[in-house]
N, C-alpha and C positions, 0 to 999 in steps of 0.2 A: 644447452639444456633443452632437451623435449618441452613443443609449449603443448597447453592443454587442449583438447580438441573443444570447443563451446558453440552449438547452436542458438540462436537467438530468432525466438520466434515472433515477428509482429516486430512493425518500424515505422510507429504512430510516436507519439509527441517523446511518451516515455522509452520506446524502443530506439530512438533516434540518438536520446541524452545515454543510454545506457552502452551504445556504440563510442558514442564516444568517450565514457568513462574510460568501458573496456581494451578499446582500439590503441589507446595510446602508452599502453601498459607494456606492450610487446612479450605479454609471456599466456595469452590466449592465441589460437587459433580460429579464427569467427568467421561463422555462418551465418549471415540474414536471411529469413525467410518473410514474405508476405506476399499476400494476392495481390496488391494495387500497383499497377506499373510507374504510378507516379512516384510512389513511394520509394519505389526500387530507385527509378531515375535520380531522385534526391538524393540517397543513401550515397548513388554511383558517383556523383557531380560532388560532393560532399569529401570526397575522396581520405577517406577515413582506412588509415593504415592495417595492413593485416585483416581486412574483409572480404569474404567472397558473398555476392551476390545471389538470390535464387528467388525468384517469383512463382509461388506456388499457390494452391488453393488448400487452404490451413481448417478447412471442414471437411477434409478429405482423410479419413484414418487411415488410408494404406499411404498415399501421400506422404503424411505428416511421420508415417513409422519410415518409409523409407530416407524422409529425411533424418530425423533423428540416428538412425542404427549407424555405428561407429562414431560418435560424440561421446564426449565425455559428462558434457554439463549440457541438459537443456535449461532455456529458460523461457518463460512464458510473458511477453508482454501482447498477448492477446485479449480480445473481450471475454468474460467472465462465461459464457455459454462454448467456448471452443474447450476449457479450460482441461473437460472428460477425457476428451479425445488426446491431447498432448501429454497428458500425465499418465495414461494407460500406456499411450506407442513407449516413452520414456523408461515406462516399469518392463517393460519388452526388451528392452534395446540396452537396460543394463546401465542406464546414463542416470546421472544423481539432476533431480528436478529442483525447479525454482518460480515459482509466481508472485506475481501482484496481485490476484483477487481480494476483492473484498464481500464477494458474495458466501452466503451460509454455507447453501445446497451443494456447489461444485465443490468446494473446501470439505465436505465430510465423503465427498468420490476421494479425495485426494489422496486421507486420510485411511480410510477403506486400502488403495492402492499400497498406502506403505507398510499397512501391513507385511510382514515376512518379506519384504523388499531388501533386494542386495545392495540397493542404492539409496541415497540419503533423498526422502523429498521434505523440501522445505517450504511451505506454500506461504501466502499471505507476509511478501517479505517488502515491501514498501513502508510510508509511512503512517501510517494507519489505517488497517493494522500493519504491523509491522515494527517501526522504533519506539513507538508510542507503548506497547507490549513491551520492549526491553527496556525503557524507563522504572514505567511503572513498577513493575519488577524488580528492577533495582535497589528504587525508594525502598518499596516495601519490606526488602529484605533486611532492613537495617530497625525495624520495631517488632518487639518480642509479640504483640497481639494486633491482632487490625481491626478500626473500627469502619472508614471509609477508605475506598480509595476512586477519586475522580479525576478521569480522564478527557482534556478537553483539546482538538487540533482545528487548526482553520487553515486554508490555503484560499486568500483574499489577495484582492487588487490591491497595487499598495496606494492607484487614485480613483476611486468607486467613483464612476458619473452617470448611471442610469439606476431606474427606482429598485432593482434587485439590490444596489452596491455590489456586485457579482461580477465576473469576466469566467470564460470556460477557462480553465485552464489542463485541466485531464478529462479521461473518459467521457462522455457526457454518459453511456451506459451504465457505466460504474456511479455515477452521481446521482440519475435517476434511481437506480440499486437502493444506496441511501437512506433517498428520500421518500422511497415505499415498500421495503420491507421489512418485517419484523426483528426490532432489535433485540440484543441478550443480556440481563443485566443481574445480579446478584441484590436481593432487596431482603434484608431483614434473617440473609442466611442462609436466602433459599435461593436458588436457578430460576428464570420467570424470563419471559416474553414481552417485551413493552412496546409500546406503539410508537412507530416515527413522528418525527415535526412534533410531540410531546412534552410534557416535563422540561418549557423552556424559561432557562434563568438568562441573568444580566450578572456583565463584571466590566470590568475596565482594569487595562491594564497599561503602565506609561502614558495613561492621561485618555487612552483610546475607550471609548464603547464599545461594548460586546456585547452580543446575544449568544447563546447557546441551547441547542436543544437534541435530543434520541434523532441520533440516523444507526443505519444497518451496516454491523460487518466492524466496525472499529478496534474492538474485544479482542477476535482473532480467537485466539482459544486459553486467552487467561481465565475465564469462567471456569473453564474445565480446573487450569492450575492451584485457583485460588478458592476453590471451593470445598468450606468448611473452614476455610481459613480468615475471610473475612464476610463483617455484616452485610458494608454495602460499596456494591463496584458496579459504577458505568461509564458510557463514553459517549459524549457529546462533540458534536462538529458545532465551530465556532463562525458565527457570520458579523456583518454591519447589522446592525438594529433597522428592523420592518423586512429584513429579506426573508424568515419563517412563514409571515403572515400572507406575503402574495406565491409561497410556492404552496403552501395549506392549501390556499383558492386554488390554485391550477391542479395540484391533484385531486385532494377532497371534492372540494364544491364543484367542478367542471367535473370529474372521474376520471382524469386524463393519468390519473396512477393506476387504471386497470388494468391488467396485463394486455391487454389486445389496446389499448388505447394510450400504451406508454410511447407507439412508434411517433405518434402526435407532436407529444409532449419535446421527443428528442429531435423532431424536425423543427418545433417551433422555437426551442434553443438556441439550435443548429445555427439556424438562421436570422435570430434578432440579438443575439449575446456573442460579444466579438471577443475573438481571443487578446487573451495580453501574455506579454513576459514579462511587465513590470504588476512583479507581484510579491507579496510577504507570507510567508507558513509561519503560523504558531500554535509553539507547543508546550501545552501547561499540564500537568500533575500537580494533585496535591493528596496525597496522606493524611488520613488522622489514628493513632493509636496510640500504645501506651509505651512508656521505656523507663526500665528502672519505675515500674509503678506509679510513674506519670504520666495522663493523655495528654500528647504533643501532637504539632501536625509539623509536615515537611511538605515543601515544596518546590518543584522544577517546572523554570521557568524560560522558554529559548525562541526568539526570532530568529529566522535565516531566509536570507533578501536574493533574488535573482543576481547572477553574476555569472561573467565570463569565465570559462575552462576550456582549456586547452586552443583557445582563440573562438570558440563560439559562445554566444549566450543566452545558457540557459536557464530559465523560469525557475523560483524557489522550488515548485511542488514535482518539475522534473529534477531538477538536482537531488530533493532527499527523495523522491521515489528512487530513480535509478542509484542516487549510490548508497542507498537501503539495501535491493539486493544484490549490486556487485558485491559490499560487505563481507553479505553474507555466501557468497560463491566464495571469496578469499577464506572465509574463517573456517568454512569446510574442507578446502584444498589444505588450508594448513592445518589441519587437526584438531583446531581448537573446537570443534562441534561434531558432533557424531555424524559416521558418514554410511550409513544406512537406518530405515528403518524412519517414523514420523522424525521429523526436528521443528518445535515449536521458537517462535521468537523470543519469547523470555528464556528460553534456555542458555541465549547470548548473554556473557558480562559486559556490562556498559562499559567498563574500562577497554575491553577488548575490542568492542564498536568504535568507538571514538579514537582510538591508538590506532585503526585502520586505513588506508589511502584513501581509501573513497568514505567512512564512516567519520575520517575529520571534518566536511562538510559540514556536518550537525555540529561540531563542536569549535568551530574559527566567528 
């Protein structure tokens, strides 16, 4: 059988796990690309089955088109500002798209591009946004009227020992993203703008503290979905209690969330917040609305811990990112989702996530 031709752009923490999802499948064709020769050398040494190598500069648009042209699938684990550039060359070249952003701005180019597209682009396909959109979705579709629907994801150390409780575990751009842009959230019936680090509550759940509060990008484009359909929908990223209050100071009070003053910020990160892979994602929805003329609420509720695959081990938040959108590469190759034109993430059946190779993850 013909395998599929798949470039994969970017082979950072997430693009690493996503190789190896894909690599060991034997029914993809794979292309690595990225500018960092370290990277490349790891990918090489790592020696992941059915991969071809290519170190380019991925801010290059003739570049990035001539890599793409004759692929079938791109997919994008690059920084959220490259994001224009790979989803234009991809609308070019006829290849069905795929990202992880969590960013507004680049997500509405995306969306722009699929217009009248011959190809399927599916952006924002991680875990939030991303499954956290296909839950949601889910729940919801099982109450005749909606009253709330809230959305809440942490991807936490599973041993916090410095004052954030924090460890990086992805993008640090994408988390800066966040934790200073304007979020989206449906309040009283209407579409609205709300502020990060914001509107932060407390829960506990299996006996643990949580804080939760408005970051950027989580939604995805259920807004758009759920709109007129329910009161009140948002999404909050979930921490240790006191981690809100010292990143508020670092942005706010210092202004290190300025845009010219975010490089600061990501250096000072970079460099005092050490990575882990022992790490926990959780992932909570809860519903309120009516059924059979009852207000009931429903709720989903799911840990998933770091663990080895396929002999390497990987971090909870690379695991459901990457096989977020491998998933969703499979549910498009097999027909189960439309293969041209926008494709949103709730437009995925949770049943059909979960029954998938790489979407069992979320559900073991």
């Amino acid at each position: 059988m013909k395998k599929t031709k798949l470039i994969l752009l970017g082979a950072g923490k997430i693009g690493d796990a996503i190789l190896n999802l894909l690599s060991h499948t034997g029914d993809y064709e794979l292309t690595v690309a990225d500018r960092d020769p370290l990277r490349m050398e790891y990918v090489k040494k790592a020696n992941f089955p059915n991969v071809k190598i290519v170190q380019a500069d991925l801010s290059d648009a003739s570049a990035v088109a001539d890599l793409i042209a004759g692929n079938d699938i791109t997919l994008s684990a690059c920084p959220y500002f490259l994001t224009p550039i790979i989803a234009a060359a991809a609308k070019k070249a006829k290849s069905h798209y795929f990202d992880l952003t969590e960013d507004v701005e680049s997500t509405r180019i995306v969306k722009q591009l699929a217009e009248n597209a011959d190809t399927a682009f599916v952006p924002q396909c991680g875990l939030a946004p991303g499954f956290i959109s296909i839950v949601a979705n889910d729940v919801a579709s099982r109450f005749e009227q909606l009253r709330d629907v809230n959305m809440r994801v942490g991807a936490l150390p599973t041993y916090p020992s410095n004052a954030l409780k924090y460890n990086l575990t992805w993008s640090t751009d994408g988390l800066i993203n966040e934790y200073c842009n304007p979020c989206e959230a449906i309040v009283d019936g209407h579409l609205r703008e709300t502020s990060p680090l914001e509107e932060m509550e407390s829960f506990s759940l299996d006996g643990i503290d949580y804080e939760a509060f408005n970051t950027s990008g989580g939604l995805g484009t259920l807004c758009e979905s759920l709109e007129g359909k329910v009161q009140n929908l948002n999404y909050k990223t979930v921490r240790y209690p006191g981690h809100r209050d010292i990143i508020k100071m670092l942005v706010r009070d210092l202004q290190l969330g300025q845009l010219d003053r975010r490089h600061i910020l990501k250096e000072v990160m970079e460099a005092s917040i050490p990575i882990t892979k022992q790490d926990v994602v959780l992932v909570f929805v809860s519903v309120v609305g009516t059924r059979d003329g009852r207000l009931e609420q429903e709720t989903y509720a799911k840990k998933i811990y770091s663990q080895e695959v396929n002999g390497q081990f990987l971090s909870a938040i690379q695991l459901t990112t990457a096989s977020g959108i491998c998933a969703m590469v499979d549910l498009v190759v097999e027909g189960k989702l439309p293969n041209r034109g926008l494709v949103r993430q709730e437009q995925t059946k949770l049943s059909d996530f979960l029954a998938n190779r790489f979407g069992r993850y979320y559900g073991a």
